[in-house]
N, C-alpha and C positions, 0 to 999 in steps of 0.2 A: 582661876589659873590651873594648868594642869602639867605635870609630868610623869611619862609612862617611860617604863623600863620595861622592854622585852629584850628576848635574846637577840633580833633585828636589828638593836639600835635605841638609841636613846631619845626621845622627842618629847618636846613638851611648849608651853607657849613663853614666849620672852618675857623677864619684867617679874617681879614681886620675889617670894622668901624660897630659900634656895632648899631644895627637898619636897617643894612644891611647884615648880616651874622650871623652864630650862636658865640658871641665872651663870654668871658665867665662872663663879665656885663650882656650880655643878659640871659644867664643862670641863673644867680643870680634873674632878673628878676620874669623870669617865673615861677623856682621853689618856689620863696615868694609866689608869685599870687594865686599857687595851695595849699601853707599851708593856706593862709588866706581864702580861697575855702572849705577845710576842715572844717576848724574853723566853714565859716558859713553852710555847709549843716549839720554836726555832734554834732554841739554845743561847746562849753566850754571846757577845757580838753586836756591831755597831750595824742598825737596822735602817729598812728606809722605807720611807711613807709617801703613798702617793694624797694629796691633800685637793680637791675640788669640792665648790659649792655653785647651788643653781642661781640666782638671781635677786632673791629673796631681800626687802630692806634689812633685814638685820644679819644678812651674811657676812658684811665685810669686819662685822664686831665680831662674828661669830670664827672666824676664819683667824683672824690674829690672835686670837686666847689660845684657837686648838694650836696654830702652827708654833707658839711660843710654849706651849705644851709637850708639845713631841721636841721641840728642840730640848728643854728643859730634863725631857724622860732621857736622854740621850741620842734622840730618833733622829737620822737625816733626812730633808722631807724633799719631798719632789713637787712643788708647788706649780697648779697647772690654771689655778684661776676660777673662772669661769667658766663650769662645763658640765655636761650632763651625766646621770648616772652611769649610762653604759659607756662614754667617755670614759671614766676614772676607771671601770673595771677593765676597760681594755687598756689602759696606761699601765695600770700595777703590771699586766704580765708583758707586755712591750718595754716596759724600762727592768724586767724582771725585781719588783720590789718583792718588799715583805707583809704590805699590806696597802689598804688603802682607806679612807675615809673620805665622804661625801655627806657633805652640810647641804641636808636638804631634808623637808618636813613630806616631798612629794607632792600628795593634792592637797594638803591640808592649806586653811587660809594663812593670808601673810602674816598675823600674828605667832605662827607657829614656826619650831626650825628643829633640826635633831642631826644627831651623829650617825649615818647607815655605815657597820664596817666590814669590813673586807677581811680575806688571807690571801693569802701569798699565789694564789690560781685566780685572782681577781671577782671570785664567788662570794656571795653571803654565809658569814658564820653559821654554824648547823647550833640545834637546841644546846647540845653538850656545850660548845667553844659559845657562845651568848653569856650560859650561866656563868658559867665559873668566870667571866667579864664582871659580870655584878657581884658575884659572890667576893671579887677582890675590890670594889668599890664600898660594899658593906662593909668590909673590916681594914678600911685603907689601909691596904695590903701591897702600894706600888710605892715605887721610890724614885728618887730626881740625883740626876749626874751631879758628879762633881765637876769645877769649872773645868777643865782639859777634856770632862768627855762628854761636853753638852755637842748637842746636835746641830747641824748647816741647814742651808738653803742647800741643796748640790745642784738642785737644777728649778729654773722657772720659767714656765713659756706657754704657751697655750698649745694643746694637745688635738685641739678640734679638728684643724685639716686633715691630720695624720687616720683619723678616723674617720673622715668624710673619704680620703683615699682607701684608706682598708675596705669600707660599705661598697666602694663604687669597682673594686679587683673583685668582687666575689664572681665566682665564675656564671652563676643564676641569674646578677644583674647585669640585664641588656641595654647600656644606653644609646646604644643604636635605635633601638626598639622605641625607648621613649622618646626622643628627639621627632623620630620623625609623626611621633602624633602630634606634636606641635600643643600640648597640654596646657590649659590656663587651670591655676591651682588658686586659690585662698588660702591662707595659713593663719590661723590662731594660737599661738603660742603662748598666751596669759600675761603677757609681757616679763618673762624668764628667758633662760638661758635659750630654748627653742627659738626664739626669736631670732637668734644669728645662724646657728648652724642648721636648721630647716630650708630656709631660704637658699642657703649654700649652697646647700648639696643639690636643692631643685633646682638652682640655675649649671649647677656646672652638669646636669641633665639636660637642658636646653629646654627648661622646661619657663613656663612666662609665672612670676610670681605678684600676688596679690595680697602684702600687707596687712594684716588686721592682729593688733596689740604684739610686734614684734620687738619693744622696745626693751631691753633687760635692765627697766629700773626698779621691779618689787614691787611695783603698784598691780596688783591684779584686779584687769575691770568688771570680774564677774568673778562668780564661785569657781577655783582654779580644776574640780574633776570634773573632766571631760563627757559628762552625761549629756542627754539632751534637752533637759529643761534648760543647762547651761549655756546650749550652742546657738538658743534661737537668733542672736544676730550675726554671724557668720550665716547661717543658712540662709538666710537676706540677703547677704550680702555675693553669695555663691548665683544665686540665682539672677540678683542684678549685675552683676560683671559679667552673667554668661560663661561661666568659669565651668569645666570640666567634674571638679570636685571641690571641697574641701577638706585639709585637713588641720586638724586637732590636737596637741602634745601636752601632757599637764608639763608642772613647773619644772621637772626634774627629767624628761625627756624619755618614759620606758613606758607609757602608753601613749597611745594612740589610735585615735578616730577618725571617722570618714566620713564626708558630708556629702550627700549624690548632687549630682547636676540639678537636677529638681526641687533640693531643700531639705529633701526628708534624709533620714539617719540610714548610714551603710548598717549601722548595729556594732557597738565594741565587742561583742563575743565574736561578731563576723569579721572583723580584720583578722585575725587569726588563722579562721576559718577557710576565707580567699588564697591566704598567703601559705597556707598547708596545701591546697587545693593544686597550685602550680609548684609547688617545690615535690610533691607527690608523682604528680603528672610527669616530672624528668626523671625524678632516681629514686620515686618510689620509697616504700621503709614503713618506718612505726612513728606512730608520736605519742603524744602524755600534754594533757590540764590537769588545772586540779578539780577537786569532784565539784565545784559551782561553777564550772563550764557546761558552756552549752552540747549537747549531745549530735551538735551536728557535727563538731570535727568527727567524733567516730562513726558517724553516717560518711563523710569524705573520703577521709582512712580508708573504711572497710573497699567504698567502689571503688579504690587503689590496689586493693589487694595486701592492705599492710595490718599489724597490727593496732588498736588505742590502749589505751593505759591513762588512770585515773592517779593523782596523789591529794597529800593530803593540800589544802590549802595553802599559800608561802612558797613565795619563790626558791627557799631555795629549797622545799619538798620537790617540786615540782622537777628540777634540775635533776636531785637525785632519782628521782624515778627515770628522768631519761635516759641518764648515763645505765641505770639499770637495765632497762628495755634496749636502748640503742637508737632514742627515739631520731630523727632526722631532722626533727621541725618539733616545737611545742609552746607553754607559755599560757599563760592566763586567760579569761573570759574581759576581763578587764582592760583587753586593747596591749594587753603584754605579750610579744613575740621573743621567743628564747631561739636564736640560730647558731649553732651550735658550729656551725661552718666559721664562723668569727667570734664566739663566746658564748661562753654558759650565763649571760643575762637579758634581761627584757630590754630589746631596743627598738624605738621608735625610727632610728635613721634606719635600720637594716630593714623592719616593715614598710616603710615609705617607700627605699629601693625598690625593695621585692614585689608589693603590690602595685607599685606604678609599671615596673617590665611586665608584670602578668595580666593586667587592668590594656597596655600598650600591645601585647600578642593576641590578646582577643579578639582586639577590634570593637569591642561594646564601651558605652556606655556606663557607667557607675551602678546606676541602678539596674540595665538589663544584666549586668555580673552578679549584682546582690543575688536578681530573681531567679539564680541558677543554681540555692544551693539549699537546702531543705527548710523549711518555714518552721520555726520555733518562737515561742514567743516566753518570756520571764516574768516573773514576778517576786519582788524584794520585798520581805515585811519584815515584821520581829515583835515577840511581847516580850515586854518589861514584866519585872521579875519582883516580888515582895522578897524581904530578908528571912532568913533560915528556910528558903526554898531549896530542895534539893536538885540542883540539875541535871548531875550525873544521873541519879537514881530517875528521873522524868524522861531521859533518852534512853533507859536501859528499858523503861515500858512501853516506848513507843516501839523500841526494837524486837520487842515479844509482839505487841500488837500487830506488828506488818511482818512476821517471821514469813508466811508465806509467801511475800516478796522479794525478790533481790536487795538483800539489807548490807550495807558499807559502814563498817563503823571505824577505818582510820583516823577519821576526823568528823565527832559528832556520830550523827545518824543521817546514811542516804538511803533514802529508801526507792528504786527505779520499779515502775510500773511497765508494763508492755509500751505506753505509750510517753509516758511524762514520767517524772520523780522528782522528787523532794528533798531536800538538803537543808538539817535543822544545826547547828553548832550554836554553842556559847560561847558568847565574847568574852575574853581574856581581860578588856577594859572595862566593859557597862555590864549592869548588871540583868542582860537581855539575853536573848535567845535568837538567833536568825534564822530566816525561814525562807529559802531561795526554791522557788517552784520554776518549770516549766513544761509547756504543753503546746500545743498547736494552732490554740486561738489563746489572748490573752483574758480572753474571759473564761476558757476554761484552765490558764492558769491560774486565776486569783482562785478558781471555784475549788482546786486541787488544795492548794495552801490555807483556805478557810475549811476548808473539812481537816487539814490537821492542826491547824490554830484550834479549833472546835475539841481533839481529842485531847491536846496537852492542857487544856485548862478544865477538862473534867477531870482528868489528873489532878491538877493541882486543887 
């Protein structure tokens, strides 16, 4: 069983001793932590919460502790049900709350579940506002109302249309444009919350929809992140319907994937990449990933004429570095779009929009759009680590080692070559090292990441 506390959020897997799992003492916990968090960044005063979970079987346990939580903290809650992550952050600042919380583990399997939370601009708490969350669950440091100033329900309803119309006003999405390619889609949704509002949104595009695990009962029928070992019966399935594309949402709805007409993979760093591609092509500008993104958004960017910008890994690093640059479009390698035109988080509906209008003005095909935008290929490793190995001190050698390099040490060590580069971090969880390459052929990525897997265990 496992529970991890980062400044993110709280997740861990359901079931067994509380300090070791997410149990629902622990729950109790954390959601005090975060009213009494409130209390002090907000001041004094009767606060309100907006409350959403993805699909997951053990959400609707998970959902009645936290909402009996924040009523108890004295919190009003805005309960909206069933709904995906960029749902709930654009609900906090449309009902102008004070926070928000989303019960959702994201891709991890359905044994899993946690607290992602919010502030009051419907963004992820930054490192500082994380800790000091734990630092007051460590010394249960929150407190509970007294009866007259326990917390309501103030409002309960489901939130998803209102955000399928927000996606569908953005000024970029054409659904003129879609309609008349007459698009047959696939949708995989893991059987979560995607499952309903995917579908939605395609048809009130006029778009013809194709079913596959859109049911939101927690049963996921495969490993729920969107990779491609994962999607092999969708891309079966894309190709026996004759379907246009496919697409892809983990549980929680802020990535997503692309499946070509053909079967083969659009690439999760490349949803991004497309969707930068045509939002550039109108109004131009700068963007920002973080540094285990692929190097073609700033191959895109630059023959835009805009600036790129790198942050550290985590969305909400990545956030801040846009709002620093002024990026226009940005978001993860991971199938994460950040549009800044409707919110500062990764969504998957405002990627769907945007890539189906610009996939529909082309006039191509899936895969001839793939073939038009620089060939990069990745490679994901990682060694495991013996105990009293130093790892800070192990990246600070690798960073003398490659000093002739363009070396990045925001986060970890990246080291960019003319052609490829390397992106080494330690995980915060395992006691590993990750080792994200990329290059041009996938055999000369693996060949890049073995020659530095090669230097850090002469190290060690």
């Amino acid at each position: 069983m496992a529970l991890i506390k980062s400044i993110s959020g709280i997740r861990g897997t359901i079931g067994g001793a509380t300090g070791d799992s997410l149990t629902p003492i622990d729950l109790v916990k954390f959601t005090a932590s975060y009213c009494k968090f409130l209390t002090e960044s907000l001041g004094e005063g009767k606060k309100r919460v907006v409350l959403g979970r993805d699909a997951r079987i053990s959400g609707e346990m998970v959902e009645n502790i936290v909402r009996g939580t924040l009523m108890g903290c004295g919190v009003d809650v805005i309960s909206i049900g069933l709904a995906t992550t960029p749902t709930v952050e654009v609900a906090v600042t449309e009902y102008k709350a004070d926070g928000g919380i989303i019960l959702t583990a994201s891709h991890n399997p359905k044994q899993w579940n946690a607290l992602k939370l919010l502030g009051n601009k419907g963004e992820f708490l930054n490192d500082k506002e994380g800790k000091r969350i734990l630092e007051i669950a460590a010394t249960d440091g929150y407190r509970f109302a007294q009866v007259d100033e326990l917390g309501q329900v103030v409002i309960s309803e489901s939130f998803d249309e209102r955000h399928i119309d927000m996606v569908l006003a953005l000024p970029l999405v054409d659904i003129e444009a879609v309609r008349a390619r007459r698009f047959k889609v696939v949708v995989d949704a893991v059987n979560s919350v995607g499952g309903t509002v995917i579908p939605e949104l395609l048809r009130r595009m006029g778009v013809e929809v194709v079913e596959l695990y859109c049911t939101p009962n927690g049963h996921f029928p495969h490993n729920p992140e969107p990779l491609p070992e994962h999607l092999r019966e969708i891309a079966a399935l894309v190709v026996e319907e004759k379907a246009d594309l496919g697409i892809v949402v983990d549980p929680d709805v802020d990535r997503l994937a692309i499946v070509n007409e053909d079967g083969t993979m659009f690439g999760e760093e490349y949803t991004l990449v497309a969707v930068a591609d045509y939002i550039l092509g109108k109004v131009g500008g700068n963007t920002c990933s973080n540094l285990s993104s692929s190097r073609a958004l700033a191959d895109v960017t630059a023959k835009h004429g805009g600036s790129y910008a790198a942050s550290a890994v985590g969305e909400v690093n990545v956030v801040a570095k846009m709002k620093e640059t002024g990026a226009v479009i940005g978001g993860e390698g991971n199938g994460g779009i950040i549009y800044p035109e409707l919110h500062y988080g990764r969504d998957a509906l405002v990627g769907v929009a945007l890539f189906l209008t610009y996939l529909a003005k082309t006039g191509m095909s899936c895969s001839a759009l793939r073939a038009t935008f620089p060939a990069y290929y990745m490679s994901k490793n990682k060694i495991e680590l013996t105990a009293g190995i130093d790892v800070d001190a192990l990246l600070v050698k690798m960073k003398e080692k490659y000093s002739a390099e363009k070396v990045t040490d925001i986060d970890g060590v990246k080291i960019d070559f003319p052609t490829e580069w390397v992106h080494l971090r330690k995980s915060n969880t395992e006691p590993i090292i990750r080792i994200y390459s990329e290059s041009h052929s996938p055999a000369a990525a693996e060949a890049i990441a073995g020659r530095i897997i090669a230097d850090i265990k002469s190290f060690i």
